[in-house]
C-alpha positions in Angstrom: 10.6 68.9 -16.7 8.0 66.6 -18.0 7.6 65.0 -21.5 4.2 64.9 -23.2 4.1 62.2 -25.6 0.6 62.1 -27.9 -0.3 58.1 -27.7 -2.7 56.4 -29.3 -5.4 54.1 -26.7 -8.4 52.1 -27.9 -10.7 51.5 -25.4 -13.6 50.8 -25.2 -16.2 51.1 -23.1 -19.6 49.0 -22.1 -22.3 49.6 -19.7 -24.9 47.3 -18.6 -27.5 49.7 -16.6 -31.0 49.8 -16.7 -32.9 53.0 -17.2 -35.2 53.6 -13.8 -38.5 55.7 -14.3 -38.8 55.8 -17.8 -42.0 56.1 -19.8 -43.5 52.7 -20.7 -44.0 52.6 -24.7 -47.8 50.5 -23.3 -50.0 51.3 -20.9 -52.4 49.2 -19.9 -55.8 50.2 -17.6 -58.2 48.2 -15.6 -61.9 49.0 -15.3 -65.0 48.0 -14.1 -68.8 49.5 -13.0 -71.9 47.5 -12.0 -74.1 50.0 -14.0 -77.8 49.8 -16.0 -76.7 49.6 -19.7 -80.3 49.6 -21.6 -78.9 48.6 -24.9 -75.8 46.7 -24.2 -75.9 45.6 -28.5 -75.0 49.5 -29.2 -73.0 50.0 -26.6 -71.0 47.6 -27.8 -71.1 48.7 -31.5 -69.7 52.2 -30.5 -67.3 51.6 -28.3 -65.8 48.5 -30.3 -65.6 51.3 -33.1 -64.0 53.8 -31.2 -61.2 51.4 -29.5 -60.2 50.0 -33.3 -60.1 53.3 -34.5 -57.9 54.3 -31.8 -56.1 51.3 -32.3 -56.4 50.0 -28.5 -56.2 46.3 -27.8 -57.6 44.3 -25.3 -60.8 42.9 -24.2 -64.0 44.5 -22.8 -67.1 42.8 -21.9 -70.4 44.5 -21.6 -73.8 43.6 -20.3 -77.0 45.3 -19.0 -75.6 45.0 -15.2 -72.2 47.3 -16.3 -69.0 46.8 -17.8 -65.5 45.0 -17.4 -62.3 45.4 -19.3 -58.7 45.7 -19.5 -57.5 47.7 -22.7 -53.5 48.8 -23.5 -52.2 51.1 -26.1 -49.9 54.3 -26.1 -50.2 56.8 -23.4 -52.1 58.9 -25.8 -54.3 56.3 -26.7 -55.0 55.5 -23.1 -55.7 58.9 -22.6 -58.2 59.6 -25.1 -60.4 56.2 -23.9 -60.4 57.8 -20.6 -61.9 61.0 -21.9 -64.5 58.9 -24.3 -65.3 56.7 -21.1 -65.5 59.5 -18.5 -67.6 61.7 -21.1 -70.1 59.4 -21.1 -72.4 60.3 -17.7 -72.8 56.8 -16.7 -69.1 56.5 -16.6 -68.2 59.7 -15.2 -67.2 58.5 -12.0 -65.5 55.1 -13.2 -62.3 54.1 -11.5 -59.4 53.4 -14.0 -56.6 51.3 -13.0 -53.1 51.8 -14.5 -51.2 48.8 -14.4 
């Protein structure tokens, strides 16, 4: 016959681990396309508009001979500058590097 007595225990417990494949909070891209840009000035006032109103951050530099830029932001955020890029016909066929 065995006894059963209810006891008390305080334990505790800690785990050092580290979480493998989970979503990064930023994603960042790299980009770049030896393109004819005929007015590099409004290029650069439209697309400097769209990425602050998307709230990206990075750096992008334009000229008439193409474009070159690393940007980061949400996954969303990276997502929607690859639509606004892409849209564009010149850019259709640009080559976006996650990172």
């Amino acid at each position: 016959m065995a006894l059963y007595l209810p006891i008390k225990l305080n334990i505790t417990i800690s785990y050092n681990y580290r979480v493998v494949n989970a979503e990064p909070k930023i994603h960042i891209i790299l980009f770049y396309k030896f393109t004819q840009i005929q007015s590099p000035e409004s290029f650069v006032d439209s697309h400097m508009d769209f990425c602050v109103s998307e709230g990206l951050l990075g750096k992008v530099l334009v000229a008439k001979e193409g474009i070159n830029g690393s940007l980061s932001g949400s996954k969303k955020q990276i997502e929607r500058y690859k639509r606004y890029l892409t849209d564009q016909e010149q850019f259709s066929d640009i080559t976006l590097k996650k990172k």
